[in-house]
VOGU-3710 file (C-alpha; in Angstrom, 3 decimals, decimal comma):
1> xxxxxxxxxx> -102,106/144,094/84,647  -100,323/140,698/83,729  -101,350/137,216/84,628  -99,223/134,925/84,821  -97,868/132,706/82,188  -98,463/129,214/83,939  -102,815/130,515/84,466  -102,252/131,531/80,374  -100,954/128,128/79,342  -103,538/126,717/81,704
11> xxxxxxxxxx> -106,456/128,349/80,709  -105,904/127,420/76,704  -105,318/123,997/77,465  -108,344/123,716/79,894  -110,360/126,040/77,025  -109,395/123,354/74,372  -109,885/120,495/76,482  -113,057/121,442/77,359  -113,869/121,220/73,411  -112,628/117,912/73,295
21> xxxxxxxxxx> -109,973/118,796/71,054  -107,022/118,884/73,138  -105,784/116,933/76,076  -103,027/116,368/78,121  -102,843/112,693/79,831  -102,801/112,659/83,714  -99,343/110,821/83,305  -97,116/112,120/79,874  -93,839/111,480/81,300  -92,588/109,037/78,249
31> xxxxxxxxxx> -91,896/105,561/79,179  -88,463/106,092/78,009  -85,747/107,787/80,981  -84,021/109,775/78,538  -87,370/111,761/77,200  -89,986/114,102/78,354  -93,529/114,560/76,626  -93,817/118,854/75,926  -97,145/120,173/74,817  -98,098/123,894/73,723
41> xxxxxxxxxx> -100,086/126,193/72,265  -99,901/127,968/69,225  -101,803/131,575/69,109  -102,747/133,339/65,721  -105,861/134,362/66,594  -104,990/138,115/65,735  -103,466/137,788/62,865  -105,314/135,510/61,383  -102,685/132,760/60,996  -103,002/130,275/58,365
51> xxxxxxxxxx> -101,602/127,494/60,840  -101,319/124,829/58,202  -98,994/126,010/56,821  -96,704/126,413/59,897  -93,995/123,997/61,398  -93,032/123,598/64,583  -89,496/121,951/65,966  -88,249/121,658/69,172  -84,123/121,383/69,581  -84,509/120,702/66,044
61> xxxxxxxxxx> -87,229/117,458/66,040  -90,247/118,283/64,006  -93,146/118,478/66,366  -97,147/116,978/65,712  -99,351/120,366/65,490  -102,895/119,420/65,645  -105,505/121,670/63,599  -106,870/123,334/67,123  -103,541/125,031/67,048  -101,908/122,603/69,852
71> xxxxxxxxxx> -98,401/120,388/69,336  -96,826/117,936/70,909  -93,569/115,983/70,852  -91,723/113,205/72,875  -88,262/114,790/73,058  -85,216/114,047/75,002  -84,236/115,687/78,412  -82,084/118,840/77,664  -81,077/121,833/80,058  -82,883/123,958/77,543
81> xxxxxxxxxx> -85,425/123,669/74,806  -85,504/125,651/71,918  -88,842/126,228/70,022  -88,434/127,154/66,689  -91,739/128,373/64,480  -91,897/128,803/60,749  -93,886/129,104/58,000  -94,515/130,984/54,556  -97,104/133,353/56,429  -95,313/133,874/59,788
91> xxxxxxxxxx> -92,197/136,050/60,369  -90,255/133,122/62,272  -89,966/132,964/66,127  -87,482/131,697/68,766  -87,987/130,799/71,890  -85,929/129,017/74,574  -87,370/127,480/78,027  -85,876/125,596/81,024  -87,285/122,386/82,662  -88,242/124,105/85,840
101> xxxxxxxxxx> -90,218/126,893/84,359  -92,163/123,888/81,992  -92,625/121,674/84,556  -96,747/120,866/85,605  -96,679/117,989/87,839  -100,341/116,951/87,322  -99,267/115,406/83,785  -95,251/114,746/84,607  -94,664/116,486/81,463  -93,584/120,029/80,197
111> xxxxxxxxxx> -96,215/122,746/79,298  -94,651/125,463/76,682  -97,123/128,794/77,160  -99,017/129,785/74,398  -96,859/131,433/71,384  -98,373/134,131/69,777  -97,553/134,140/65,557  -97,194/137,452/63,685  -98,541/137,050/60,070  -96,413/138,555/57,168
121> xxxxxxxxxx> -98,310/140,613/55,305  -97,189/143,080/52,592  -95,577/146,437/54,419  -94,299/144,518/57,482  -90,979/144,458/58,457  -89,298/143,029/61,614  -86,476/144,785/63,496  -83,788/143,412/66,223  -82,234/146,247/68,636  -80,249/145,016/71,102
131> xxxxxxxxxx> -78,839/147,606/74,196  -75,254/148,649/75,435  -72,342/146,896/73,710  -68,701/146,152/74,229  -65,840/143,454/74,229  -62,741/144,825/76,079  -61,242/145,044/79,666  -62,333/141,928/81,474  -62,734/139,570/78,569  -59,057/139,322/78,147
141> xxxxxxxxxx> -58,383/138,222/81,303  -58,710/134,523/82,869  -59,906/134,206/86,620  -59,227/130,404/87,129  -58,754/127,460/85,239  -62,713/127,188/85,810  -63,067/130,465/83,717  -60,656/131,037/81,033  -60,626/134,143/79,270  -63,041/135,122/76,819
151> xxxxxxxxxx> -61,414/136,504/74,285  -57,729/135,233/73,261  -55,596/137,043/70,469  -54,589/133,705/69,042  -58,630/132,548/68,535  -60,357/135,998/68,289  -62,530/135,711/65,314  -63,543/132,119/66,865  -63,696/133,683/70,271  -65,831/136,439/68,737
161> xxxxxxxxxx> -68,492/134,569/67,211  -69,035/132,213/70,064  -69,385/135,413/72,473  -72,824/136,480/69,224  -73,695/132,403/68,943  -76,601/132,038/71,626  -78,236/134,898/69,929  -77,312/134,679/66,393  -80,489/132,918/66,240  -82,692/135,151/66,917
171> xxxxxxxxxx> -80,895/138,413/65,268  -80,321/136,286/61,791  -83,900/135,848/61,337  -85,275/139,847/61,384  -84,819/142,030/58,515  -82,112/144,806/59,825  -80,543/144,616/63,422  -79,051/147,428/65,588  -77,373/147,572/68,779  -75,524/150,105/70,571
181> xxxxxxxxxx> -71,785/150,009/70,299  -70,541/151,407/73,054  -66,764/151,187/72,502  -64,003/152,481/69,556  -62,558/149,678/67,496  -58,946/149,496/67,728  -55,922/146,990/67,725  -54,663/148,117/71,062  -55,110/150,738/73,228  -54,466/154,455/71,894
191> xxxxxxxxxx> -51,895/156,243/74,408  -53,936/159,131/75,198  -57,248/158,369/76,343  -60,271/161,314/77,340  -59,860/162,423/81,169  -62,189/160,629/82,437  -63,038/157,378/84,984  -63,944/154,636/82,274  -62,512/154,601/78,849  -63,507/151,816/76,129
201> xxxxxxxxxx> -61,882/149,915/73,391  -62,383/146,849/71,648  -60,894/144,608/69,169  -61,395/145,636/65,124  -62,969/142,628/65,097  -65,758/142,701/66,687  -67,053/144,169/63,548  -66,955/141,507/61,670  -68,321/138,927/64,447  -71,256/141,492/64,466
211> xxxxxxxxxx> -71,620/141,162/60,659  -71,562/137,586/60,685  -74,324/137,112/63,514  -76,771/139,175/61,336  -76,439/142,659/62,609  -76,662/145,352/59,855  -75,883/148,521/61,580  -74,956/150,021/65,167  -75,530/153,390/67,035  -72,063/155,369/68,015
221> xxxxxxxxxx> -74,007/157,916/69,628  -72,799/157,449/73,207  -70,454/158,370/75,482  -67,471/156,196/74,431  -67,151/156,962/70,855  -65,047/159,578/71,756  -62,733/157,912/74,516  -59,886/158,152/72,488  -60,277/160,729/69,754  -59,675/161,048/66,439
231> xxxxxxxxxx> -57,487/157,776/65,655  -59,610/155,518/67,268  -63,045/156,926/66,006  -61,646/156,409/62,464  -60,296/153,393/63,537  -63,715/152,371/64,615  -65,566/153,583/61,133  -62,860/151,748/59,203  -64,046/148,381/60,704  -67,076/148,757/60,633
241> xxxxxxxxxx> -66,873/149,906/56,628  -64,877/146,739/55,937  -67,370/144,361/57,804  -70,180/146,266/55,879  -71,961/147,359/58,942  -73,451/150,723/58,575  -73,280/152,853/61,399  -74,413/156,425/62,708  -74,167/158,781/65,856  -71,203/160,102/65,463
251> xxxxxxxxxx> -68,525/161,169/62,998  -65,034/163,340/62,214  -67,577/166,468/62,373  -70,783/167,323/63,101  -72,946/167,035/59,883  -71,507/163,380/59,502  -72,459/162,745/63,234  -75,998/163,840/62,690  -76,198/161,872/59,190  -78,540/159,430/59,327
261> xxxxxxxxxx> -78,094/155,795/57,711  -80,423/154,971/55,403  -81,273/151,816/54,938  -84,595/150,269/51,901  -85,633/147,097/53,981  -88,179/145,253/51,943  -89,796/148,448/50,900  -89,619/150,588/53,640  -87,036/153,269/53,827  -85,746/153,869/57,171
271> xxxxxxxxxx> -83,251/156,129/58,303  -81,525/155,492/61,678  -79,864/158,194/63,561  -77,958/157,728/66,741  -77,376/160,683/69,481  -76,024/161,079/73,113  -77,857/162,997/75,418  -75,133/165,259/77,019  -71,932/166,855/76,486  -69,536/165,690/78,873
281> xxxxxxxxxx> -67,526/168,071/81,261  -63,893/167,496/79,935  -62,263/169,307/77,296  -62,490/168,465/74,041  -65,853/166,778/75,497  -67,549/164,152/73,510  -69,535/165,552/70,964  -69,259/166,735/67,715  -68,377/170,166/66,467  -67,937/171,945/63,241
291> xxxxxxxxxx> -64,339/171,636/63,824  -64,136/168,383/66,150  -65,149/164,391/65,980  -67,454/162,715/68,090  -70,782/161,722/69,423  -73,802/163,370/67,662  -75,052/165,362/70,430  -78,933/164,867/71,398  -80,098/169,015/71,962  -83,715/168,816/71,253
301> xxxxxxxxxx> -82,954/171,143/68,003  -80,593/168,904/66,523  -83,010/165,810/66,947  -86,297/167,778/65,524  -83,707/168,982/62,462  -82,787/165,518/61,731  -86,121/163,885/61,492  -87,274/166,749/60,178  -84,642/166,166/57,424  -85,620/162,416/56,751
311> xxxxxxxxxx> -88,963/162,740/56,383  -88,699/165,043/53,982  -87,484/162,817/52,111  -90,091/160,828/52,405  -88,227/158,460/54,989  -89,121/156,881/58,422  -86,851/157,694/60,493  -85,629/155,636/63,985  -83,894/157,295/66,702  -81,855/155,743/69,053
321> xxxxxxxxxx> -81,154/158,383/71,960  -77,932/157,368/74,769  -79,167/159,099/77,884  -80,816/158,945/81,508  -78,992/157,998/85,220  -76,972/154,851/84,510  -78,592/151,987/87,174  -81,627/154,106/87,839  -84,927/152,225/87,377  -86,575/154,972/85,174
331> xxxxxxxxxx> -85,742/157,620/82,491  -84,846/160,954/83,193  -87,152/163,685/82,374  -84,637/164,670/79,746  -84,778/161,431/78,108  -88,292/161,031/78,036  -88,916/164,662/76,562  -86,299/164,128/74,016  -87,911/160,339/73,099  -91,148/161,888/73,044
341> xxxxxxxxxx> -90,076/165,017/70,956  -88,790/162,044/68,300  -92,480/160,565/68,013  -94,199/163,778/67,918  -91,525/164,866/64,832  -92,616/161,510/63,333  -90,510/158,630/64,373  -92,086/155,828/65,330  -89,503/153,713/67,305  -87,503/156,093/69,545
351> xxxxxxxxxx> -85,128/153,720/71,276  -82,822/154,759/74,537  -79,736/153,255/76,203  -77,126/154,363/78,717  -78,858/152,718/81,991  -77,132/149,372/81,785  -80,203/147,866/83,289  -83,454/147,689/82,041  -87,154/150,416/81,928  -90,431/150,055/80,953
361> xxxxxxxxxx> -91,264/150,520/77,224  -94,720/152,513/76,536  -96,654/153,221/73,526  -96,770/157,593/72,577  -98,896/158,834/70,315  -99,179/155,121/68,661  -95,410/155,163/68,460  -92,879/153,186/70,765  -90,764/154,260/72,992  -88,146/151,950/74,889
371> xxxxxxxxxx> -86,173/153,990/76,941  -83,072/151,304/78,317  -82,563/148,107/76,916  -79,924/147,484/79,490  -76,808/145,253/78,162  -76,229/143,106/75,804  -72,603/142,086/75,312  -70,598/143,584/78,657  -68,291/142,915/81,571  -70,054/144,431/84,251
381> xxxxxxxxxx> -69,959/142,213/87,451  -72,817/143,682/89,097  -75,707/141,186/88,964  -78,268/143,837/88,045  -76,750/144,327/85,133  -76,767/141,200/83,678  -80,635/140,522/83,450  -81,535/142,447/80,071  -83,365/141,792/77,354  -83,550/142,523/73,261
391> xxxxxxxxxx> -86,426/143,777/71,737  -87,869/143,003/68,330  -90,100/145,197/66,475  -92,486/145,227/63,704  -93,584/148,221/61,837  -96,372/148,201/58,948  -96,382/150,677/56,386  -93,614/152,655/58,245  -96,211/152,603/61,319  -95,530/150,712/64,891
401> xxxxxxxxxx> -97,173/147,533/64,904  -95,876/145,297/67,489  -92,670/144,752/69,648  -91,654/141,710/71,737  -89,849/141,701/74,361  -86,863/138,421/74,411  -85,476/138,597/78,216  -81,563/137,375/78,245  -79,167/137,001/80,831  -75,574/138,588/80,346
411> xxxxxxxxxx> -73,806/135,400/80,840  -69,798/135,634/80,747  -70,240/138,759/79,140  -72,571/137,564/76,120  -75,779/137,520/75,662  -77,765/134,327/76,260  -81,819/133,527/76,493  -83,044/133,401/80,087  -84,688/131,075/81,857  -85,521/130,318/85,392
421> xxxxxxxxxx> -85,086/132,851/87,855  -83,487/135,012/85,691  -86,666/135,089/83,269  -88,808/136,014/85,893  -86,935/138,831/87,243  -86,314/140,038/83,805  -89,727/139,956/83,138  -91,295/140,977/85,976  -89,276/144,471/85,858  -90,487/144,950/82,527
431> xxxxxxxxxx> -93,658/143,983/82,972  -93,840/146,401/86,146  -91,974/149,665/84,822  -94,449/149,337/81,657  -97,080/149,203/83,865  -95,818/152,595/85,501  -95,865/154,076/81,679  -99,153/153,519/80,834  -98,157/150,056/78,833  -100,225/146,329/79,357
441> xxxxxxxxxx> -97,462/143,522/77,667  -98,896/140,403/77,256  -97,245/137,388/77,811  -96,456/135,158/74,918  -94,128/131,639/75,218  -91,636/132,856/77,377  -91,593/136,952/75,938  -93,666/139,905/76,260  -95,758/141,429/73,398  -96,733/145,173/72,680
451> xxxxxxxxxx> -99,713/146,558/70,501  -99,763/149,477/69,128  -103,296/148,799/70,328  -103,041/147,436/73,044  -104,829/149,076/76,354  -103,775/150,610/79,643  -103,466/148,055/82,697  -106,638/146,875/84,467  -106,664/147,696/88,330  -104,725/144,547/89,799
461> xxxxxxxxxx> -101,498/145,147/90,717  -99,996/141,879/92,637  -100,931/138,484/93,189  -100,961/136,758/96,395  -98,809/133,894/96,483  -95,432/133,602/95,689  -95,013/132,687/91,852  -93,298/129,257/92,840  -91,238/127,393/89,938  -93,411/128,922/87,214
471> xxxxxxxxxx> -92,922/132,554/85,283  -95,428/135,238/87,279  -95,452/139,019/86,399  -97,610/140,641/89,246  -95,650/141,562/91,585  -96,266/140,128/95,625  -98,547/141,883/97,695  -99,052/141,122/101,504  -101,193/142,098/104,694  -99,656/144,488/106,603
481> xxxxxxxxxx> -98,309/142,015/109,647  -97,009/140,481/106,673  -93,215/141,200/105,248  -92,016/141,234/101,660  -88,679/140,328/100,248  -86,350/139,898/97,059  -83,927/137,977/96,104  -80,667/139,456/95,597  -78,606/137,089/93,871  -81,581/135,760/91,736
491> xxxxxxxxxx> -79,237/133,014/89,654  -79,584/130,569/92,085  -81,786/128,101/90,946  -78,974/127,121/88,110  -80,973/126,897/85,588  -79,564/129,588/83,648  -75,931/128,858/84,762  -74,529/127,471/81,552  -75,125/128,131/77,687  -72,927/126,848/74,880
501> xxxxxxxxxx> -69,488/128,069/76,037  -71,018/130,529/78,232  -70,465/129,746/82,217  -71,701/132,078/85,392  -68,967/133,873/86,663  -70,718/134,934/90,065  -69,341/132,230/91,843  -65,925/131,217/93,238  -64,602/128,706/95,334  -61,504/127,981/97,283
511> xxxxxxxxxx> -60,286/124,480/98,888  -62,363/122,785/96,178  -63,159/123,775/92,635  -67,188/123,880/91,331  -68,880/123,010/88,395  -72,436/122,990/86,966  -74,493/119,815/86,136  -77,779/118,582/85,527  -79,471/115,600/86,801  -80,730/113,223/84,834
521> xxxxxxxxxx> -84,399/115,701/84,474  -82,944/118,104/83,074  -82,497/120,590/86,488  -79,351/122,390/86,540  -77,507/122,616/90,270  -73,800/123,038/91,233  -71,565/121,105/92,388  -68,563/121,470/94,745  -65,757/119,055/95,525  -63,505/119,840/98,381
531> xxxxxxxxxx> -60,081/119,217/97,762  -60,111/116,741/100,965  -62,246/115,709/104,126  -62,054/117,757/107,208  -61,049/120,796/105,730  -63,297/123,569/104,795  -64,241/124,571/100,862  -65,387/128,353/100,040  -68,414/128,757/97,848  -68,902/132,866/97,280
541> xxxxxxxxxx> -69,764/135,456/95,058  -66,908/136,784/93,045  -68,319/140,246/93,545  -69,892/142,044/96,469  -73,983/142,426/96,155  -73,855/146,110/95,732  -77,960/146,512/95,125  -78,980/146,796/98,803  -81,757/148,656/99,906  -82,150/146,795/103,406
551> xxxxxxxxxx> -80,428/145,172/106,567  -82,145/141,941/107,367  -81,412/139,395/105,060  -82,390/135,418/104,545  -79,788/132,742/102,931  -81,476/129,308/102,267  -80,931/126,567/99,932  -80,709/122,912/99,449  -77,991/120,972/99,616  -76,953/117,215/98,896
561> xxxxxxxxxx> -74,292/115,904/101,076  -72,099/112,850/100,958  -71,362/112,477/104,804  -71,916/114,549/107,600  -71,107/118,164/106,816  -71,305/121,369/108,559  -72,676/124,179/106,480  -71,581/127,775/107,643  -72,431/131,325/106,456  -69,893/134,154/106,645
571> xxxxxxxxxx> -70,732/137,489/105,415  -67,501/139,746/104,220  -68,726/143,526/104,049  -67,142/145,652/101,296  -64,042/147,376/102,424  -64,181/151,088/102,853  -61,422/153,140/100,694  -57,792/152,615/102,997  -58,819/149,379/104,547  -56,373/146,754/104,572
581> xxxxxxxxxx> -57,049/143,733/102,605  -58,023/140,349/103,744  -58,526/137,262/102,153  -61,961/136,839/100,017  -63,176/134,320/102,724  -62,442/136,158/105,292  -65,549/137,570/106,984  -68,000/137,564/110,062  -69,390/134,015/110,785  -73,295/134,082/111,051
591> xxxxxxxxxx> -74,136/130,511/111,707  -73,735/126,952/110,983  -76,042/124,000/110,544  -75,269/120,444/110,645  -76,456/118,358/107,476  -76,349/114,467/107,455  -77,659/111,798/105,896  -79,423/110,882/101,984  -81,080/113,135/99,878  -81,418/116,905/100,016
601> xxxxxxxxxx> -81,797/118,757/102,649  -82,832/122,449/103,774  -80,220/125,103/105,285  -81,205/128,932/106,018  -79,517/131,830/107,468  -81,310/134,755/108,933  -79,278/137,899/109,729  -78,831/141,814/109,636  -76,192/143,755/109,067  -75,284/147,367/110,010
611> xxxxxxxxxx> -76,755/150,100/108,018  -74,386/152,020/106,404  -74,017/155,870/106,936  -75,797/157,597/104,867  -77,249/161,231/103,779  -80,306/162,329/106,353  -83,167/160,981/104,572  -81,923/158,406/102,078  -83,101/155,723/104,044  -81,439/152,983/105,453
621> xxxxxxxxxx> -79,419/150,448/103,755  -76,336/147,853/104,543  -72,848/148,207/103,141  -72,360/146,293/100,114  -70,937/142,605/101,294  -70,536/139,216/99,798  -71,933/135,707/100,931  -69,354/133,346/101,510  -70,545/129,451/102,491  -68,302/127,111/104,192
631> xxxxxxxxxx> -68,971/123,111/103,716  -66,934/120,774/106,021  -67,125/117,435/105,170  -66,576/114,614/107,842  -63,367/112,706/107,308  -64,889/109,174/108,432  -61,441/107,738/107,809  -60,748/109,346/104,293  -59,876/112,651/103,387  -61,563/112,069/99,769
641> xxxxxxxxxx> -64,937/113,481/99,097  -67,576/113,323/96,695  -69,224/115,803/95,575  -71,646/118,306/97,064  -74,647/119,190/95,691  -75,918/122,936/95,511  -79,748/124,115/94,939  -82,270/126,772/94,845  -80,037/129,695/96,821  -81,857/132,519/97,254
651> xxxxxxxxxx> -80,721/135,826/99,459  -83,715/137,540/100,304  -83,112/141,379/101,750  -86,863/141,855/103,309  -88,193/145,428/102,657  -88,976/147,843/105,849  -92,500/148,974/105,795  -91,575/152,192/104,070  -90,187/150,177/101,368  -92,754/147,788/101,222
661> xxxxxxxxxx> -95,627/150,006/101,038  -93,948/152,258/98,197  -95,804/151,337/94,987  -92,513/151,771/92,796  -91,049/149,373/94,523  -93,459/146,580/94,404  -92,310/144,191/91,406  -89,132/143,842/92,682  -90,778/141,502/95,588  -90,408/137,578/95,037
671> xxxxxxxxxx> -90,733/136,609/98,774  -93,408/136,534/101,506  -93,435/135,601/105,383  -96,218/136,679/107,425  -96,660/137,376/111,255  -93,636/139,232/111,683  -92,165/139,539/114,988  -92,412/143,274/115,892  -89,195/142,633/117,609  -87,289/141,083/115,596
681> xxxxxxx> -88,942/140,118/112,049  -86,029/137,754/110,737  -87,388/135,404/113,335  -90,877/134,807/111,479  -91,144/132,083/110,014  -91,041/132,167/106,049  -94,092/131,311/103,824
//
């Protein structure tokens, strides 16, 4: 399997130290408050990487690279660091880290993993997708004064780009770029819309935006092209025509629908064709006909025909399929056979999306397959949906050569590099559901790397330990009197919590207003204010946690007081369809702990909840439900307040043993506590 990437960074530096030609001082914390010493690793090995001629910057400061492929720089504390690689012989690379995730504490310094460099060489190109796609519906509208709309009709174009700016840098750089645009393109909304429970538009605009961030073409072969019919589909084509984005997937009949765009980048003619995987079950439905518009629909026939088509003309052609269970952790059957049927016509990147959260991507036949990128730009609240990640790809002579994997957080509805937690969990899915296809990534910076080469997994499949501050992708495993967890909320370290423009819109508060910040290291935490002493202020989560699997449950965190504060957990279950509603606080108190005095201090909640009713055999899970904390803050003769410091939340749902010992399940674990309590296991005590 994977180790992790703290033991990689590690074992280089120890490997090059040992050689005398690389060392890290026992104290590289810079003299100066303000900076930080980072060290890393550059890894060419492969390739054969001519690393004199590469540079290396970080946040834009030219680094020192030493000939045994190490570099260092003294740079100044930052939330993030961005490490940027180039070179005449290197296809450029991107990567962005937190402090946390750097952090080694035997050197008070930050450790950057190694990098591994992909050499250009004549018949290599690099290609950006990017998953599920749109900019309507929630952008437009503004929660609080704490988070403003998105998108206003006065500032769209600005609005637009700074939704694509955290990425831009990393879809500029590759030589063509596709996503999947799941929406039409239209002004306003059209006044008939398809029968059916979600309908999509977005503004004409977003084409451009697109354009300007470096993406050359988009799939329409989904389930939304057709949400509005005719007008907006033209509508849609029409934008993207005038931003000069090419497009395919769908069309005003069937043979443009099935058309593939073809596309000469830097010698190598591709032809990308887009198709959803079913029909729909409304009428007109959502595919194409000789006589109707619509999505290019994905029949195994119509897929062999097309490729079929394009390499005939001596093309290689790229499919990009819209299919599978949306939220399910693997691809249909379908899916896979139609993906598969792609490579064995000749296609060697068959791409899926549809899930909205992320699978495994495999190697077939020497070909890749990718099955759900998850989302890229969206407004879907539920956490799970936000941790996602793009892929870039490399083909040689028209052949698969290499993909890497860059995890990003959907961060008020755009796409931003993760860090922290939210790394991890990306990664560690991936990393796991690969695993499950046959697939070994290997870590590289803060990404995952496929080989075409590359072989099947070795026979370890967790680690032991929990993985701590640093990035681990085995998943936990445990004795049996032992119990394993997960964190549900997984964004509460607050490292990730603010990008640019970009602010986490999980959170709420009422009788005091938040705000993110980062102490003088770099760490990101929040920050709460009550409006005044003696009265409580509401932290909670905007949304209810709707990815339970479990009834007992652990809250913890650290917290910074000013005064004496009482710290209390309610939990608000989802209401059922007819309930009355109540206010968003409102909810069943669990406990409350007493905090006092300097520094930070640990609070934790264990509880259960009632498993809901369910079908005979589908196991046995709590209603959705929201945490809500409540932070009174002693008056001691004032009712100002300063501020109150937030840290490291986690809500762990602990797996029964049926869950735990189910080998699907087993890289979604991030917590351990052993001895349980036949009884009552929330009483252990956690590792």
């Amino acid at each position: 399997m994977i180790t992790s990437f703290y033991k990689s960074i590690r074992s280089c530096v120890s490997a090059l130290c040992g050689l005398g030609l690389f060392t890290v001082p026992a104290a590289a914390q810079d003299t100066a408050s303000d900076t930080v010493a980072i060290y890393g690793v550059l890894d060419g090995a492969r390739d054969g990487v001519d690393l004199s001629q590469v540079s290396v910057t970080v946040n834009g400061v030219r680094a020192k690279l030493s000939g045994d492929a190490s570099f260092q720089i003294s740079a100044k504390i930052a939330p993030y660091y961005a490490v940027k690689i180039t070179g005449e012989g290197v296809f450029d690379t991107l990567q962005t880290f937190g402090n946390t995730e750097l952090r080694d504490a035997a050197c008070e310094c930050l450790i950057v993993p190694a990098i591994e460099l992909v050499a250009k060489k004549p018949g290599r190109i690099e290609l950006f997708f990017a998953g599920d796609t749109m900019a309507g519906r929630r952008f437009y509208k503004e929660r609080s004064k704490d988070t403003p709309a998105v998108l206003r009709p006065a500032t769209l174009d600005r609005d637009l780009d700074a939704v694509l700016a955290p990425f831009k840098p990393y879809i500029e750089t590759s030589d063509y770029a596709s996503l999947n645009l799941e929406t039409v393109l239209t002004a306003s909304e059209p006044q008939e819309p398809s029968p059916k429970k979600y309908v999509f538009y977005s503004p004409p605009q977003l084409a451009g935006a697109m354009a300007r961030a470096g993406l050359d073409h988009v799939s329409l072969g989904n389930n939304h092209t057709a949400d509005y019919g005719d007008a907006a589909l033209q509508s849609t084509i029409a934008a993207l025509n005038d931003a000069n984005v090419a497009w395919s997937g769908a069309g005003m009949d069937r043979d443009e629908a099935e058309k593939a765009t073809q596309a000469d980048v830097s010698g190598t003619p591709l032809s990308l064709l887009g198709f959803v995987g079913w029909r729909g079950d409304w009428e007109p439905n959502q595919v194409a006909t000789d006589t109707k518009s619509g999505a290019a629909w994905g029949a195994k026939a119509r897929i062999r025909a097309a490729i079929q088509r394009e390499k005939a003309e001596g093309r290689t052609p790229i499919l990009q399929l819209h299919g599978s269970s949306e939220y399910g952790d693997q691809a249909s059957t379908t899916t896979m056979g139609r993906l598969k049927l792609a490579v064995d016509e000749g296609a060697p990147v068959a791409i899926g999306h549809h899930p909205h959260v992320v699978h495994g991507i495999a190697t077939y036949k020497g070909a890749l397959i990718a099955p759900s990128l998850g989302n890229f730009i969206f407004d879907q609240t539920r956490p799970q949906t936000q941790i996602s990640y793009a892929l870039k790809v490399w083909l040689e002579d028209g052949e698969f050569l290499r993909a890497e994997a860059i995890p990003l957080q959907v961060l008020d509805f755009r796409p931003v590099p993760a860090v922290g937690s939210m790394r991890r969990t990306a990664l560690s899915r991936l990393a796991w559901l690969s695993s499950e296809m046959g697939a070994s990534l290997k870590p590289t910076g803060g990404h995952l790397a496929l080989w075409a080469d590359a072989q099947a997994p070795n026979t370890q499949i967790c680690r032991r330990k929990p993985q701590g501050t640093h990035i681990a992708l085995l998943p936990l495993c445990a004795d049996k009197q032992a119990q394993l967890g997960r964190d549900i909320i997984k964004r509460g370290d607050f490292e990730n919590a603010v990008m640019g423009e970009a602010r986490d819109r999980f959170w709420a508060s009422r009788n005091g207003r938040y705000a993110f910040r980062s102490d003088s290291a770099g760490n990101g935490y929040l920050a709460l204010k009550p409006s005044r002493a003696g009265r409580g202020a509401f932290l909670y989560s905007q949304s209810y946690l709707r990815d339970v699997a479990g009834t007992w449950f652990t809250l913890k965190a650290r917290v910074k007081v000013p005064s004496a504060t009482a710290v209390e957990l309610r939990i608000k279950t989802r209401p059922r369809a007819g309930d009355p509603s109540t206010p968003s606080v409102r909810g069943e108190v669990i406990g409350t702990q007493q905090v006092s005095g300097a520094g930070w201090h640990n609070v934790s909640f264990d509880f259960t909840l009632p498993p809901e009713q369910v079908a005979e055999g589908a196991g046995r899970a709590a209603r959705a439900f929201r945490p809500i904390l409540r932070f009174v803050v002693a008056r001691n003769g004032t009712r100002q307040v300063r501020e109150i410091a937030l840290d490291d939340l986690t809500l762990v749902e602990w797996a029964d043993a049926d869950n735990a010992a189910d080998p699907h399940q087993a890289w979604r674990w991030t917590h351990v506590r052993g001895e349980a309590n036949a009884a009552n296991p929330a009483l252990a005590a956690a590792q």
